[in-house]
N, C-alpha and C positions, 0 to 999 in steps of 0.2 A: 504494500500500500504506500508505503513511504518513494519507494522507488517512482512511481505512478505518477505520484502527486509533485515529486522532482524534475518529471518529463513536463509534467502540464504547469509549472510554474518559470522552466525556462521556455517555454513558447511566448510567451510575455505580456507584455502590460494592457494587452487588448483582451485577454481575458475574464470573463468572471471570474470573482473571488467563491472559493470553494472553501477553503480553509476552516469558517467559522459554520458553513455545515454540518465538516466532518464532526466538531467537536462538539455539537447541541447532540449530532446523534449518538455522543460515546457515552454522554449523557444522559442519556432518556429512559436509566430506570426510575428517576425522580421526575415529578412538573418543576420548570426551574421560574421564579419568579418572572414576570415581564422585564423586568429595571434589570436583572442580571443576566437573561437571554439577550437583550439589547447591548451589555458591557461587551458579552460575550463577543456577540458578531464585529461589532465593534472595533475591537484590539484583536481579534486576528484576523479580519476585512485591513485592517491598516497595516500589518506585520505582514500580510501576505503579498502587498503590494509592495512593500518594500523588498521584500524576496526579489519579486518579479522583476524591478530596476536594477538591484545589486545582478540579478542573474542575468538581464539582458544586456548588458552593459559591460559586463565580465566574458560574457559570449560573443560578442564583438570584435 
């Protein structure tokens, strides 16, 4: 999975962010409040995208 998610974040910044799904669904034996599903997608919607510029830009 790791490997996967390595190939789809050096394809690059014109991507959807996928990041902050994988991790609500690692989630989901609990309901997670709204305010912290929200932090959630949040900071790795932003983390992911910096991936995606450090990695396209390194791949250049």
């Amino acid at each position: 999975m790791a490997k996967a998610y390595a190939e789809y974040v050096a394809q690059g910044n014109d991507m959807p962010p996928i990041l902050a799904q994988v991790a609500l669904d690692m989630l989901t034996t609990e309901q997670l409040p709204e305010a912290l599903q929200g932090q959630v997608v949040g900071f790795f919607s932003v983390l992911e995208r910096l991936l995606a510029q450090k990695t396209t830009k390194n791949g250049s």
